[in-house]
Backbone as a ProteinNet text record, in pm:
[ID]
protein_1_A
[PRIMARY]
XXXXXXXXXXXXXXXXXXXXXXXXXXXXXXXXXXXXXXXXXXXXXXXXXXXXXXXXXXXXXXXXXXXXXXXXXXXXXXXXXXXXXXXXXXXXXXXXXXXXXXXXXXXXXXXXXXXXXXXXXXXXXXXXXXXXXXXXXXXXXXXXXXXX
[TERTIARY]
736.7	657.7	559.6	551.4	448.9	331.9	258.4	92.1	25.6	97.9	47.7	105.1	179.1	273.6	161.8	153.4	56.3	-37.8	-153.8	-245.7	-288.4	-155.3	-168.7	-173.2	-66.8	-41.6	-161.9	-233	-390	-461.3	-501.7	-602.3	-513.7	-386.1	-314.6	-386.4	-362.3	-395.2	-554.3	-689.8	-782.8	-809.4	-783.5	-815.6	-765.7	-649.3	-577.3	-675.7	-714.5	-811.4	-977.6	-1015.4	-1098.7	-1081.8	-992.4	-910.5	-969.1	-907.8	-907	-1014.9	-1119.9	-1247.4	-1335.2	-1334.3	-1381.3	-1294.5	-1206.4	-1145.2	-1163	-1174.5	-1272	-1399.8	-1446.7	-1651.1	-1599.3	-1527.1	-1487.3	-1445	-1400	-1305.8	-1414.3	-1516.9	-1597.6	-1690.5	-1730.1	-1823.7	-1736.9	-1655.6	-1595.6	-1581.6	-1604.2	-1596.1	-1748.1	-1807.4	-1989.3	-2021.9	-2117.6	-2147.1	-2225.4	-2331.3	-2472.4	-2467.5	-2572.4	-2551.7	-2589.5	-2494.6	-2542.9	-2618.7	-2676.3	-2784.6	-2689.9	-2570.8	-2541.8	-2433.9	-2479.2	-2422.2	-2394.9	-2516.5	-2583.5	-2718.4	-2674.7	-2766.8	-2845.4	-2724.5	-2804.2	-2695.9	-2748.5	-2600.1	-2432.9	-2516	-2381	-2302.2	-2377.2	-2326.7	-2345.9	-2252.4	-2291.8	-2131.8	-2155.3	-2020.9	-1960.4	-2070.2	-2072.6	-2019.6	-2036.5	-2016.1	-1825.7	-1817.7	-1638.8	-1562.9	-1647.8	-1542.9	-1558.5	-1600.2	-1606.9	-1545.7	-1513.7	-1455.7	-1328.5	-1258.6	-1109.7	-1015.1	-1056	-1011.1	-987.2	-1058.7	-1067.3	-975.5	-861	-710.1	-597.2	-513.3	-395.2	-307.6	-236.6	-188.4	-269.3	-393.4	-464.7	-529.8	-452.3	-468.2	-584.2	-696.9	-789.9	-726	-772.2	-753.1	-780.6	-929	-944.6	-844.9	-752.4	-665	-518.1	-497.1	-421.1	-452.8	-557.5	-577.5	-589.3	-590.9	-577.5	-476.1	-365.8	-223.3	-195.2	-161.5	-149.6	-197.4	-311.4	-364.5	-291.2	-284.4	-255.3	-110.2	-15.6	150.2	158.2	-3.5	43.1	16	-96.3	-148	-9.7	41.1	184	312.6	328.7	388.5	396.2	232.1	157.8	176.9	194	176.9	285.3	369.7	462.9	588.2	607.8	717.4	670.8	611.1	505.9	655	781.2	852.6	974.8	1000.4	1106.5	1146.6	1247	1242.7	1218.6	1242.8	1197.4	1035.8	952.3	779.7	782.1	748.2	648.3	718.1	851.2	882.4	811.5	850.4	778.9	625.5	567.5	393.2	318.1	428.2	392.8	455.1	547.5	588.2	503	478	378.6	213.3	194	57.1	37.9	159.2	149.2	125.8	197.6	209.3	80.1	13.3	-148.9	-262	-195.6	-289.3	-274.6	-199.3	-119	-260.8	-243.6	-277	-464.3	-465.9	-628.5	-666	-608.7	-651.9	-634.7	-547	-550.8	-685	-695.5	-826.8	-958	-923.6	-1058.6	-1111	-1005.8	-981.9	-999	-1016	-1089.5	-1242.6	-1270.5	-1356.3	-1465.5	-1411.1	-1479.2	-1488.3	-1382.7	-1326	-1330.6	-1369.8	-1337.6	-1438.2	-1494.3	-1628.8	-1697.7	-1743.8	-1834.5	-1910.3	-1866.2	-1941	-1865.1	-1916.6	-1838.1	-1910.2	-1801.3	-1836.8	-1824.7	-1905.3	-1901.4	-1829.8	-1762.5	-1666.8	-1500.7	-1515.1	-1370.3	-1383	-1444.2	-1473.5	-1438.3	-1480.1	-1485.4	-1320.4	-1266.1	-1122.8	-1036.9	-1096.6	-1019.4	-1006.1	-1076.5	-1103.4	-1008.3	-999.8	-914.5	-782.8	-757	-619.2	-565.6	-659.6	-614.6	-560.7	-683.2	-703.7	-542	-513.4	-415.7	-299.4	-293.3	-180.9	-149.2	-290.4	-254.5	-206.6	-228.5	-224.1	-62.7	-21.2	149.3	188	154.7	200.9	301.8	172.1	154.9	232.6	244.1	330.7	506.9	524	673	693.8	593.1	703.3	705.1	652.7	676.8	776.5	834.6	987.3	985.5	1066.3	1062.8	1051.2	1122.6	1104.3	1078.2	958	893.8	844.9	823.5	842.9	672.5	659.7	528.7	409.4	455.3	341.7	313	343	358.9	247.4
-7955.8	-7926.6	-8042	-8093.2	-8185.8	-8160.6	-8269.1	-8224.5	-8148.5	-8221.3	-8157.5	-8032.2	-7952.1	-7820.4	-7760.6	-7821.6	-7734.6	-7704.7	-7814.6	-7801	-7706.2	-7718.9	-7617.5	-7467.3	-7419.9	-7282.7	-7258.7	-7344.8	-7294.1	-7265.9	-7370	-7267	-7153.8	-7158.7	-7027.4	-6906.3	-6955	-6828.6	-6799.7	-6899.2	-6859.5	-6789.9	-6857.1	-6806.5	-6618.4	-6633.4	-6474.1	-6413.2	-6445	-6373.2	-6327.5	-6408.1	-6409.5	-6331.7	-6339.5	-6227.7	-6099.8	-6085.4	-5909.4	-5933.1	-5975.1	-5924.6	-5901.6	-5960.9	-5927	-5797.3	-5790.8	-5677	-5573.6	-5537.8	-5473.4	-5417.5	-5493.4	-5454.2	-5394	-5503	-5355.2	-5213.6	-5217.1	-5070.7	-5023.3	-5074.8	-4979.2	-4922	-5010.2	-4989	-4874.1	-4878	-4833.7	-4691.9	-4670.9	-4473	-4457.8	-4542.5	-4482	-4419.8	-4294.2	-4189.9	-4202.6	-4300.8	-4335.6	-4438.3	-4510.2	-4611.7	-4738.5	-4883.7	-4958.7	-5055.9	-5127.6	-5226.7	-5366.4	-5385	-5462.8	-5517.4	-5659.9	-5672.5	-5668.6	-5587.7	-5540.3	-5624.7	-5710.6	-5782.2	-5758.2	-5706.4	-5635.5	-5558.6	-5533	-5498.1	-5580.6	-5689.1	-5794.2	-5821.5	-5820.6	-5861	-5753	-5629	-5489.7	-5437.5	-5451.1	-5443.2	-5270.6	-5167	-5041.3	-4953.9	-5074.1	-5031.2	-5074	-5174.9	-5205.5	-5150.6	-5125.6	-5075	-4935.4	-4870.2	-4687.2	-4641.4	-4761.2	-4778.4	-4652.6	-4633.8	-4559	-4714.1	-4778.4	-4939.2	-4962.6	-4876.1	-4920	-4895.4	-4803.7	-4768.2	-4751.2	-4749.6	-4756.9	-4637.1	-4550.3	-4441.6	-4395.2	-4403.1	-4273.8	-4392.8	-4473.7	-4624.9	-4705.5	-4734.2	-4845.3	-4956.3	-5024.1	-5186.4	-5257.6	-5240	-5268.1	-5253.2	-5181.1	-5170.4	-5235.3	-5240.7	-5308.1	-5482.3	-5511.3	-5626.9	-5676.4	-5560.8	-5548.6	-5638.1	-5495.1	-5524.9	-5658.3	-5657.2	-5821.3	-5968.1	-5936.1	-6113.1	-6028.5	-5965.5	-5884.4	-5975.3	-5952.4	-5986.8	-6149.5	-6167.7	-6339.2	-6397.8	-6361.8	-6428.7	-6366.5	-6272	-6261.6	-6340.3	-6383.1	-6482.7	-6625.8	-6652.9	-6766.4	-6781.7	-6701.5	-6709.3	-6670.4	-6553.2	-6548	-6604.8	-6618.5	-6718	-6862.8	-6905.9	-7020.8	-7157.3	-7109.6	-7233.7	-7207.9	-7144.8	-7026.1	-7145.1	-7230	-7293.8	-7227.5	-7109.4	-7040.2	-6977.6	-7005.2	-6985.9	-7023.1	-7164.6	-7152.2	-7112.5	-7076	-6984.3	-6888	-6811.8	-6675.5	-6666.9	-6776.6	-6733.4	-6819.1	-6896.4	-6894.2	-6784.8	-6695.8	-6547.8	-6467.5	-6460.8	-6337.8	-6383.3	-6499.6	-6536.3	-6549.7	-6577.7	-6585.1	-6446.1	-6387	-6179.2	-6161.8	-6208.6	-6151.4	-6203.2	-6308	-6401.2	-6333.2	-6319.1	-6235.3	-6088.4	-6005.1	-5900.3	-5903.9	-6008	-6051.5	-6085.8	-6182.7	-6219.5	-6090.5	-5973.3	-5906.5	-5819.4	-5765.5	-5718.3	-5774.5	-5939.2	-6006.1	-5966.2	-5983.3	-5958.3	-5824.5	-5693.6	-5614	-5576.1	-5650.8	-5643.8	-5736	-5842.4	-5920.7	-5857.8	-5772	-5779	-5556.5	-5485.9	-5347.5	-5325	-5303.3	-5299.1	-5389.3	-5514.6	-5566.1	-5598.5	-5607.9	-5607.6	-5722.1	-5741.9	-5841.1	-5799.6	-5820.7	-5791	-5898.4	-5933.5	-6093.3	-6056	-5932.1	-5953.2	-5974.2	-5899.2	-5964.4	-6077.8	-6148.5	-6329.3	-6375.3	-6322.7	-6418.7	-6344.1	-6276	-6262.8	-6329.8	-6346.2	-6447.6	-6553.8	-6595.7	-6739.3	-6759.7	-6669	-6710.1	-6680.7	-6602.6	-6564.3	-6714.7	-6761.1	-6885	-6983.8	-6971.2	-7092.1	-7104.5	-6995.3	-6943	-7009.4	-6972.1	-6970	-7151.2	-7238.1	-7340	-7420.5	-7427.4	-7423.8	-7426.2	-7286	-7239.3	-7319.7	-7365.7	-7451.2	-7568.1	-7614.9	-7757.7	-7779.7	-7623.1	-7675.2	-7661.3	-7556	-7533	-7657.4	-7774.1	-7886.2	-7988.3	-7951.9	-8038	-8071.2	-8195.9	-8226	-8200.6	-8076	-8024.4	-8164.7	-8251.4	-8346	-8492.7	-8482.5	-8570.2	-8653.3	-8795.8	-8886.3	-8907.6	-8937.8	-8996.2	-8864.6	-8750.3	-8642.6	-8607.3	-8669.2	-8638.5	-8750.1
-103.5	15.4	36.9	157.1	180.4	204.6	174.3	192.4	307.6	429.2	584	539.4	491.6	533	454.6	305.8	215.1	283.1	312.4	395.4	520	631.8	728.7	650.6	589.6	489.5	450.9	364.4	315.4	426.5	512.1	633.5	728.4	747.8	778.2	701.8	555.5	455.9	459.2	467.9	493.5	598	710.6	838.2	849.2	757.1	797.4	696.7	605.3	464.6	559	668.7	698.6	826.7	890.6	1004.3	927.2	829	748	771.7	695	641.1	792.2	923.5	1026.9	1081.1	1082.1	1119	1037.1	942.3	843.5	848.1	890.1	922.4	1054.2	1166.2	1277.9	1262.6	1148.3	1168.4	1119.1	989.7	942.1	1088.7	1133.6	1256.6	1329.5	1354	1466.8	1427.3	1302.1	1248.1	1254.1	1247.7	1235.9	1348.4	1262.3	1443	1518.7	1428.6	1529.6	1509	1664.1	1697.7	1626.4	1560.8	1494.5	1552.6	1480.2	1557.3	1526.2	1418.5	1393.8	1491.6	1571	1655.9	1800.7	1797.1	1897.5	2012.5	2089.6	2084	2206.6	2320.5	2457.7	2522	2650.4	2658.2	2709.5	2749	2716.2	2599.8	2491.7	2392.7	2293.7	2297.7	2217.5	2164.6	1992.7	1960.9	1965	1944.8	1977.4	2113.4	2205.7	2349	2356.6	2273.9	2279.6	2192.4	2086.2	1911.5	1920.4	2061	2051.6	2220	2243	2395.9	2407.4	2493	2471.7	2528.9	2494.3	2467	2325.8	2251	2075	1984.4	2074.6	1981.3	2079.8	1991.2	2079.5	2033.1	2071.2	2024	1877.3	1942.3	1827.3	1737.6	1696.8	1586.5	1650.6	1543.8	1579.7	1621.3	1721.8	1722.5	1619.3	1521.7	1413.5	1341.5	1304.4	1187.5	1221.1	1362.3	1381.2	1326.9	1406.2	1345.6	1184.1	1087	988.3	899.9	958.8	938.4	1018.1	1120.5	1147.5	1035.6	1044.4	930.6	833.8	765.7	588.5	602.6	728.3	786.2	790.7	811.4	855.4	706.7	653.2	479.8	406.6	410.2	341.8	387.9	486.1	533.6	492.9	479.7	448.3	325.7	244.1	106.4	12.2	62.2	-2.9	14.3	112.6	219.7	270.7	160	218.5	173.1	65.8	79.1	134.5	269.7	299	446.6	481.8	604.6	720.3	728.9	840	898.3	768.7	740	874.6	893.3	1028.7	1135	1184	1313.4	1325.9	1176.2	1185.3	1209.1	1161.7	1137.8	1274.5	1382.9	1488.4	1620.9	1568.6	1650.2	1641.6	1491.7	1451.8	1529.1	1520.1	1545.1	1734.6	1787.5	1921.3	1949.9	1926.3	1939.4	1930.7	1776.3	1790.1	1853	1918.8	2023.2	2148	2190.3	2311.5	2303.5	2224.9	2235.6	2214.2	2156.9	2148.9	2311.7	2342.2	2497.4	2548.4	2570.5	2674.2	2639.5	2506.6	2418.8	2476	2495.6	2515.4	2740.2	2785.2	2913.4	2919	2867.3	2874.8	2842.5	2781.9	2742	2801.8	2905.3	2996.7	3159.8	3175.1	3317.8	3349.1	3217.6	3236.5	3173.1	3049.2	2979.3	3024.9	3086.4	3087.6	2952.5	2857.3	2728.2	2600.4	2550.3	2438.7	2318.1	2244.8	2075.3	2054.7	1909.3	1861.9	1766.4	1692.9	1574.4	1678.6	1784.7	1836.8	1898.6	1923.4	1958.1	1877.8	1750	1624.6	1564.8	1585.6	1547.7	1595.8	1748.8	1885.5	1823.6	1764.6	1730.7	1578.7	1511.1	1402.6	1448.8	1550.9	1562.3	1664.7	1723.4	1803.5	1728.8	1647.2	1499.8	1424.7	1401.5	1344.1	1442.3	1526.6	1615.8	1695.1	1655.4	1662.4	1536.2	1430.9	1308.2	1258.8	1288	1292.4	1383.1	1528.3	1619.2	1562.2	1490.8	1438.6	1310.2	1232.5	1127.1	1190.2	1296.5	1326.7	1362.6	1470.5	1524.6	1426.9	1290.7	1189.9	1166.9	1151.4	1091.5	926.2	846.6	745.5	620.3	622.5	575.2	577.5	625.4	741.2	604.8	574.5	460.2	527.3	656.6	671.9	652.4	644.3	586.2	450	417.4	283.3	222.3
[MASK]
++++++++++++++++++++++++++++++++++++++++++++++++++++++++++++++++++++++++++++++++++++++++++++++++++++++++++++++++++++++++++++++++++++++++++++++++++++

């Protein structure tokens, strides 16, 4: 495996490690019954007003936990299939899908709530991260002499 491939795979695998752990504090938030202050900054920027929305699940299922499972799908990808020739198709399908569903997430939350959470900004941002990342390793030539 070459250095660029290693390289991309490791921040794949951080970025998805760090996906969970924000998607995580969402879901915790998102079961609490009274109102948190964390995150909360007015009402533009109020993560309570989006993570308790009927925006916040999808057949019954948190968005939080979806986003869960997703990074958990991409760092297992990343990591266990990290010398598999087909790795980066998959972990730029999987990562476009969760980019896809973040923007429409984020477009509600700009355009129907009026409100923004900074833990789904900051998921936006790894799932982009992510999804450019996988970009960059799929148009890699697998045995590219000058990446190495």
């Amino acid at each position: 495996m070459n250095s660029t491939r290693r390289r991309l795979l490791g921040a794949i695998t951080l970025l998805a490690a760090a996906g969970i752990v924000i998607s995580s504090v969402s879901l915790y938030h998102h079961y609490q019954k009274s109102e948190t202050s964390f995150c909360n900054i007015n009402e533009t920027f109020n993560c309570d007003i989006v993570n308790r929305s009927v925006y916040s699940t999808v057949l019954g299922v948190p968005v939080a936990l979806i986003g869960i499972l997703g990074y958990a799908a991409l760092l297992g990808i990343a990591t266990l299939r990290r010398s598999k020739p087909e790795t980066p198709k998959m972990l730029l399908a999987a990562s476009l899908a969760g980019l896809a569903f973040a923007l429409y997430l984020t477009n509600i939350e700009g355009y129907v709530l009026a409100a923004w959470c900074v833990l789904c900004l900051s998921s936006l941002a790894m799932i982009s991260a992510i999804a450019i990342a996988s970009g960059i390793l799929a148009i890699q030539k697998p045995n590219n002499p000058e990446a190495r």
